[in-house]
C-alpha positions in Angstrom: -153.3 180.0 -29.1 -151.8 179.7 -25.8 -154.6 181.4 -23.9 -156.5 178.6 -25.6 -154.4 176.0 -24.4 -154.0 177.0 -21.0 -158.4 177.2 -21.0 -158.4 173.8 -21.8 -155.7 172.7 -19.5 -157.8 174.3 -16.6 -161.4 173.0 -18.2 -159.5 169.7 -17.8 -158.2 170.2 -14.1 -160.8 171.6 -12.4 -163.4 168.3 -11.9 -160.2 166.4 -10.2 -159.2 169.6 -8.4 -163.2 170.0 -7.2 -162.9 166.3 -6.7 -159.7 166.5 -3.9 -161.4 169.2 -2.4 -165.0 167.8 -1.5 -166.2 169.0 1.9 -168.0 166.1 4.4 -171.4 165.7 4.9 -172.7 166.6 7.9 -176.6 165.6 8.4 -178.4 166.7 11.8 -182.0 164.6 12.5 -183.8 163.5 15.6 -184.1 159.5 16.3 -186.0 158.2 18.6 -184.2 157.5 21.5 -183.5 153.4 22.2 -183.5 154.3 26.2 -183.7 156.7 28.8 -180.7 156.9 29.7 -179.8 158.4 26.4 -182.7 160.6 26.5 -181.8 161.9 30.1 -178.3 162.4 28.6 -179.6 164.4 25.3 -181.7 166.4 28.4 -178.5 167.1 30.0 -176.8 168.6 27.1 -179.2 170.7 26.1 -179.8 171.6 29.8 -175.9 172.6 30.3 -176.3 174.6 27.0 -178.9 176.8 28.4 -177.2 177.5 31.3 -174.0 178.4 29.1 -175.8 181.4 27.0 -177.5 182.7 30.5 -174.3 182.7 32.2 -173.4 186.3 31.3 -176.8 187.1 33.3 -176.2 184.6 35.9 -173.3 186.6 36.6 -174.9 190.1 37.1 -178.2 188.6 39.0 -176.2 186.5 41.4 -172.9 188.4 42.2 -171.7 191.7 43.5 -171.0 192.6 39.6 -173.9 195.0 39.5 -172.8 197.3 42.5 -169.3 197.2 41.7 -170.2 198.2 37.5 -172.7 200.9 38.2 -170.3 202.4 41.1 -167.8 203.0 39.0 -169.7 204.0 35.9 -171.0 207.1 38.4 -167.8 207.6 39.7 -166.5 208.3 36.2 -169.3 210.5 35.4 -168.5 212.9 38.5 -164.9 213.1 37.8 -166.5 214.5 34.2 -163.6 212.4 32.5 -165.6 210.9 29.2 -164.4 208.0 28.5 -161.4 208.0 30.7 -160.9 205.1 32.2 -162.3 203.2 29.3 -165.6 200.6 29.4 -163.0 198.1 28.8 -160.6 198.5 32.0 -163.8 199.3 34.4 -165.6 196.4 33.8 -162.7 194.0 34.0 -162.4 195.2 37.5 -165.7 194.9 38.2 -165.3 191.7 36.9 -162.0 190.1 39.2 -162.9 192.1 42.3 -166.3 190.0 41.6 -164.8 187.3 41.8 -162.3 188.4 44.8 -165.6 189.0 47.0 -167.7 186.0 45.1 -164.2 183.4 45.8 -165.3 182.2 49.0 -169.3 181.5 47.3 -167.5 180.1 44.6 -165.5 178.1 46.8 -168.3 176.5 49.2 -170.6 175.4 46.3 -167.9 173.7 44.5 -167.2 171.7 47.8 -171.0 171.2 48.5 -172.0 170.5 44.7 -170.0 170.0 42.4 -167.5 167.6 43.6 -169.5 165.3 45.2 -172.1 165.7 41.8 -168.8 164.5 40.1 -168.1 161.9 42.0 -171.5 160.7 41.7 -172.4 160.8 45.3 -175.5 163.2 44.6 -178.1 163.5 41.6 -178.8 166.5 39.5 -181.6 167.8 41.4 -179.6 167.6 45.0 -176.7 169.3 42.7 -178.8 172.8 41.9 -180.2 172.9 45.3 -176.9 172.6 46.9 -175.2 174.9 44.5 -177.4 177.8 44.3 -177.4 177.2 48.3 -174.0 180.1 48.9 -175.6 182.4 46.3 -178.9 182.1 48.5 -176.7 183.2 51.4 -175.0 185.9 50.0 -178.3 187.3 47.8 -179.7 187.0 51.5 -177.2 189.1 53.0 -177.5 191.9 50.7 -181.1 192.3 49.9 -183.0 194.8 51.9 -186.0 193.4 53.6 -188.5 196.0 52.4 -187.3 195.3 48.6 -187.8 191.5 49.3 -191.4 191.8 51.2 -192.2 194.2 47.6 -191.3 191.3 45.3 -193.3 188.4 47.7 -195.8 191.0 47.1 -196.2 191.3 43.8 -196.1 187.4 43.2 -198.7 186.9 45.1 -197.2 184.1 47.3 -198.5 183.8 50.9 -195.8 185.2 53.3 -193.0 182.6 53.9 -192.3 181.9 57.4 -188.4 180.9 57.0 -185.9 181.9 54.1 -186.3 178.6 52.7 -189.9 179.0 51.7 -188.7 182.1 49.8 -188.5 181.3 46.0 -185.3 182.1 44.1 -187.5 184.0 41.6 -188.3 186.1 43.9 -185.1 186.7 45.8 -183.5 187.4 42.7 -185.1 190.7 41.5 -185.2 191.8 45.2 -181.4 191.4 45.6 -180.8 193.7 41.9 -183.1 196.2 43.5 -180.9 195.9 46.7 -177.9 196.6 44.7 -179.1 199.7 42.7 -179.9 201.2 45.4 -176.6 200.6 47.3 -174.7 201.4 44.4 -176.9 204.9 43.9 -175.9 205.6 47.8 -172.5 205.4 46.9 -172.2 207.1 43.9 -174.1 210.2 45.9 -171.6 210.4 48.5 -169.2 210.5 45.2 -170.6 213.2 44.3 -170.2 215.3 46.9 -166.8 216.8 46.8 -166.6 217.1 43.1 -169.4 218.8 43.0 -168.1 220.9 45.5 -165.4 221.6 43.4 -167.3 222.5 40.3 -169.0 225.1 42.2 -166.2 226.4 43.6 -164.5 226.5 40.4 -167.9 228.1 38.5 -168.1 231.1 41.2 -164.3 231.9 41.2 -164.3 232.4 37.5 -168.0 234.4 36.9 -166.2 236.8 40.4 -163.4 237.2 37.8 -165.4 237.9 34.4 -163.8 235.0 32.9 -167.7 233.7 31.6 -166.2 232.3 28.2 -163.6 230.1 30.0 -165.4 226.8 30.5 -165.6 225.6 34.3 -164.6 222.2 33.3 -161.4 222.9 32.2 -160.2 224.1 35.1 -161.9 222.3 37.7 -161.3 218.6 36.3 -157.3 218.7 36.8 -158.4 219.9 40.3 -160.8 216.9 40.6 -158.4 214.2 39.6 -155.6 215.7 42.1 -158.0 215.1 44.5 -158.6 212.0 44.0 -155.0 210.8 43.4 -153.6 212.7 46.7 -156.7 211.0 48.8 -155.6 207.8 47.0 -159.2 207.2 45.7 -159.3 204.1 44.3 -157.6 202.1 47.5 -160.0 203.8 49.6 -163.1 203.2 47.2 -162.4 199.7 46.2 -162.0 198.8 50.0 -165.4 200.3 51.1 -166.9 198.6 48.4 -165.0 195.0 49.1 -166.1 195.8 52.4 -169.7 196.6 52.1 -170.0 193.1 50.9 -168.9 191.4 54.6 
């Protein structure tokens, strides 16, 4: 009886509960637009959007992310320590020391684009000219001349006489290249004396018959005192902060 009674207590509660707890409408729909200003500012939005999910990419094709990432993934590798350090903790710094060396890029196109674009002394076309300007610069800097020629190349544009006439679709690509290749150099000359070591370690113990003892085991302690009594990452993170000036 009281099951019964507490059924028809709920049967009787539930519509005004449901009723309190109606979600809002939301309705999406395209109107045609009463002017252009408010088409140019619908334009803008979506414009700033796309540059918001491409700004993970924007960040390895135009900075000194991609050297400073792959460096350090190879550097890991010869050391032979897994996963130690962690994705995590190499890619954050590759990620401020990126913006360390990128600061004073960062620096000249807010100064040259964005604040005056802000204060409405330029329009948005003299804004993306004068902000991918420093990136220009710096892509400029770094990218080999024989990658760059490869890339004018390939599209098919006539040779430009001045670095203005070179299209940024073109200098992109050519400044990655660039980087892979630097990075590559460095993480050779990495190499080196830990694989030094390995041998070392690999001939000491077949001269001694100890062939089930796994090199590795001894000669990764012996790798990372190297590297902490030559003070490895100061020296490494300076050449590379370096390499970029």
């Amino acid at each position: 009886m009281r099951k019964k009674i507490k059924l028809a207590i709920l049967w009787i509660l539930i519509p005004k509960i449901s009723y309190a707890l109606t979600l809002p409408t939301l309705r999406l729909g395209l109107e045609e637009a009463k002017s252009p200003e408010q088409m140019a500012t619908v334009l803008q939005i979506l414009l700033l959007l796309t540059i918001l999910s491409v700004a993970p990419a924007l960040l390895l094709m135009l900075t000194s992310f991609t050297r400073l990432a792959v460096v350090f993934s190879l550097l890991r590798h010869a050391l032979g320590t897994q996963q130690t350090p962690p994705n995590q903790v190499l890619i954050a710094l590759a990620l401020f020391l990126t913006f360390f060396i990128m600061s004073p890029v960062f620096s000249q196109a807010y100064d040259q684009a964005v604040r005056p674009y802000l204060d409405g002394e330029i329009g948005d076309e003299q804004f993306f000219r004068s902000a991918l300007k420093p990136f220009r610069e710096f892509m400029f800097r770094n990218t080999r001349e024989k990658d760059l020629a490869l890339m004018i190349r390939l599209s098919g544009d006539p040779r430009p006489a001045t670095k203005e006439e070179v299209k940024t679709l073109t200098l992109i690509p050519a400044f990655m290249i660039s980087e892979l290749r630097s990075a590559f150099e460095i993480g050779f000359l990495l190499y080196i004396p830990f694989l030094i070591i390995d041998m070392v370690v690999a001939s000491v113990l077949l001269s001694m018959g100890m062939m089930m003892l796994p090199p590795i085991m001894i000669s990764l302690p012996l790798k990372i005192l190297l590297f902490v009594l030559v003070d490895g990452w100061n020296l490494l993170v300076g050449s590379l902060v370096k390499s970029f000036f």
